[in-house]
N, C-alpha and C positions, 0 to 999 in steps of 0.2 A: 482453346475455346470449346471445342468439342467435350473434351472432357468434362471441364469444367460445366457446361450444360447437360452432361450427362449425372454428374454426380448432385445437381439443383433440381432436377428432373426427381431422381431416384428421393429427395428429402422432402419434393413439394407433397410426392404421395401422402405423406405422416402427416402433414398438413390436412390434408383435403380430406383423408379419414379418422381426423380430429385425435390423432394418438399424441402426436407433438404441439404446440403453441404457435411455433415460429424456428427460425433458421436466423444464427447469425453469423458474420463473415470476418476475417481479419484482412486487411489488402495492404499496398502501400500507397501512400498520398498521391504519387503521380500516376497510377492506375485507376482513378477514377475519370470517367467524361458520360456523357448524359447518355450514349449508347449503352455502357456497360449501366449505367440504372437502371435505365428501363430496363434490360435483360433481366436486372436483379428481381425488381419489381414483378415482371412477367413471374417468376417463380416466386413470390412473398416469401423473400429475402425480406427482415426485418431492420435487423440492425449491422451498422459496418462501422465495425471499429479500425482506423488508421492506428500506424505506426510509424508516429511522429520521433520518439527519442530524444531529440532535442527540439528547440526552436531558433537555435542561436545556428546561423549558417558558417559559420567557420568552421564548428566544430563537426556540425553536417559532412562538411569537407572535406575534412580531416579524418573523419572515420569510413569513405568513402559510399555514404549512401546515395549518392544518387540522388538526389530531390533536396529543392529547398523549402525556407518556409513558406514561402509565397505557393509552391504546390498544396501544404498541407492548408494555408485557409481557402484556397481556390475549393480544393476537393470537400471539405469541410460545408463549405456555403453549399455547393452542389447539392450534398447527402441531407442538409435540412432540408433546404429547398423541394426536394424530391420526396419528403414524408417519411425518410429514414432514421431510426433512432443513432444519433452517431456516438461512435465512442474515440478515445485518443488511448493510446499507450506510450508511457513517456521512460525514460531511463535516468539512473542515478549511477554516478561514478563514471563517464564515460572521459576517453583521454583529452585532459584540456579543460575537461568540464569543473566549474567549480560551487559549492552551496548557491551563491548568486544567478550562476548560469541555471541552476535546474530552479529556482526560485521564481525565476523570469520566464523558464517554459509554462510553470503551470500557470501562471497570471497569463499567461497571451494563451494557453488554451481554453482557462477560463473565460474569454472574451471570445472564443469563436463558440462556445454554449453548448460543451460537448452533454448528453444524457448521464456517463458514465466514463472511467478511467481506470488503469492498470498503472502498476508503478514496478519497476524490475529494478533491481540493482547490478551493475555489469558483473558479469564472470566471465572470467579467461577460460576458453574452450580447447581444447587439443587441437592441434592443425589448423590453427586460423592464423589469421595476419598478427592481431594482437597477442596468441602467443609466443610468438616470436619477440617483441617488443616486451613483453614482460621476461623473456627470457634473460634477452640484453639490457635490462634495466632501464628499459624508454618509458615504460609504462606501470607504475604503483596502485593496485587495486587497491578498494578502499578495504576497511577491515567491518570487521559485523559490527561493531562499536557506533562507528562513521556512518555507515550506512545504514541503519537506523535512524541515527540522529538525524541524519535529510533528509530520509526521507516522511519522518515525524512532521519537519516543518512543510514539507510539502505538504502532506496530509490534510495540515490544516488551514492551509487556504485553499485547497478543494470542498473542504466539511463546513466550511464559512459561508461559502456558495450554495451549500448544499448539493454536490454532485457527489455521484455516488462513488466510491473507490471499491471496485469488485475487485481487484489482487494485488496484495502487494508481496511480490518475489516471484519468483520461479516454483511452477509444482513443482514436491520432490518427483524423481523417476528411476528408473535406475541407471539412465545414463545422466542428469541432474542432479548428483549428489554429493555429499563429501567427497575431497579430493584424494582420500584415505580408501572409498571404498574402491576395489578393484575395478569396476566395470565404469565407473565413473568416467564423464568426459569432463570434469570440470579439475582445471590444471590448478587456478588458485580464485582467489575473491572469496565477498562475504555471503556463502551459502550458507543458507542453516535452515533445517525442515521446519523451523514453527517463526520464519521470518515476519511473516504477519504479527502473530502475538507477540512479538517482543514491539515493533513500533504501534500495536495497540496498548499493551502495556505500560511501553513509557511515556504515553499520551494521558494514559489514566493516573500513573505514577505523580507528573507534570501537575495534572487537576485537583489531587489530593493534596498535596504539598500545600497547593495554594491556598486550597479552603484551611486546613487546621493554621498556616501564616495568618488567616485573614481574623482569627479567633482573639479575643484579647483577654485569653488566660493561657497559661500554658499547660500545652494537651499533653496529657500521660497516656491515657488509652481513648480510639473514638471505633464505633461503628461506621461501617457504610453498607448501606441495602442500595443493589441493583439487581435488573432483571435478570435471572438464572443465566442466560446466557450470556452475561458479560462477567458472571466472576473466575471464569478462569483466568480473563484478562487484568482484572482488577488485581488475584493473588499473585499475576504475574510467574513466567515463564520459571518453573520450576522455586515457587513461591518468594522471586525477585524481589517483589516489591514488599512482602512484608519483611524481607529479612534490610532490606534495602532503609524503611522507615525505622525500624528498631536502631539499626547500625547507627545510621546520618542524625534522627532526631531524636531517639530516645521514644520514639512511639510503636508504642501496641496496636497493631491493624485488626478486626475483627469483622471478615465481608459477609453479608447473607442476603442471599436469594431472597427477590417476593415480585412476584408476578404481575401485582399491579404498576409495577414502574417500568417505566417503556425503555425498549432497548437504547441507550449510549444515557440516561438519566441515573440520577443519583438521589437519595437523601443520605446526610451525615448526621451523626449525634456523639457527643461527648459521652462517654460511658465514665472517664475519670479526667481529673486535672492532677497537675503533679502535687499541688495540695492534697487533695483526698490522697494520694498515694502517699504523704510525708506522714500524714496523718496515721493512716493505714497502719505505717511502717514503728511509727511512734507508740502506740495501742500492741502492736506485737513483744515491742521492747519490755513495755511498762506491765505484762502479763505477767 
């Protein structure tokens, strides 16, 4: 406790001479009760994000955290109640855990009205309990493949809500990194340093599809203008997605920046149909 009010102490300074904004905190669910608020409070402590993981108490159990759910909305009610911005951090791939179970975490964290969310995907760490269990084959991490894919669905019934998703994956670091690199603490699982953009990607990937299905001619090449800062997502993690649409449909992607369209917006426009292209291709012949 000492400490702890020593290091809230040393951050409320950068508050009060207006260098910082606000402070915010990560705890676990059962370490919240209305003493430790107010303290937070006392120092403007803004935001306290829990580390829920799952919602589902077996699996709680089973990975030996310590708390169930009945903590996490207790402490939850608490932190609005008290004028805290709250946030949840939840997990993908945990043992036992399955698409449904983590499906069902975020629908029941969605109902307790967190500000904000984090989404990690498990990795097997050196010296813990579960690398043991992966060792002896109790435990199958998911692959990047997998782990994307759920956590894409999760994504978007947080983005339906409209809460926000401030991370998805683990910062790289240099003990957080491929299990290749030497200094690495990560034994196996689906690490990869641009985790975010592949399940923003295949979110964007997902929505293009749909609009050129929803066309009723068939698209040869189309345009999409989005805000600068989504088309690295839109070309996709090492240009994924367009090599991805040319492979699967036979289309030509062509993404450009323009500032007037608001970040996660889009417009589309047909640039060719496979007519114009037969066409095209007919005129070349007949030259």
């Amino acid at each position: 406790m000492k400490k702890q009010e020593e290091l809230l102490e040393a951050a409320c300074e950068f508050i009060k001479s207006n260098k910082i904004d606000s402070i915010r905190i990560s705890t676990r669910p059962d370490f919240i009760d209305k003493k430790t608020l107010k303290r937070l409070k006392k120092y403007k402590v803004k935001t306290i994000e829990l580390g829920v993981q799952t919602t589902n108490n077996y699996i709680l159990e089973k990975v030996g955290r310590g708390h169930t759910f009945e903590d996490v909305k207790e402490a939850s009610k608490l932190i609005r109640r008290a004028g805290f911005e709250l946030g949840h951090q939840m997990m993908i791939g945990l043992p036992e855990s399955t698409l449904h179970d983590e499906l069902n975490t975020a629908k029941d964290l969605i109902k307790l009205k967190p500000k904000m969310v984090r989404i990690y995907p498990v990795l097997v760490i050196k010296n813990t309990k579960l690398e043991k269990e992966y060792l002896e084959g109790e435990y199958r991490p998911l692959s990047v493949v997998q782990a994307v894919e759920r956590s894409k669905d999760v994504v978007y019934l947080f983005n339906r809500k409209k809460i926000k998703v401030i991370r998805i994956g683990l910062q790289n670091t240099t003990e957080i990194s491929s299990p290749e690199e030497e200094e690495s603490q990560v034994v196996a699982g689906p690490f990869h340093p641009a985790f975010r953009q592949l399940v923003e990607s295949s979110i964007w990937y997902d929505s293009i599809v749909d609009r050129i299905k929803s066309y009723n001619v068939k698209v040869k090449e189309v345009e999409i203008k989005v805000n600068p800062e989504d088309v690295n997502n839109v070309i996709g993690h090492k240009k994924e997605n367009l090599k991805k649409l040319l492979d699967t449909y036979d289309v030509i992607l062509k993404v450009t920046g323009d500032e007037k369209i608001k970040p996660g917006n889009s417009k589309m426009n047909i640039l060719r149909t496979y007519t114009d292209f037969l066409e095209d291709e007919r005129k070349k012949l007949t030259k």
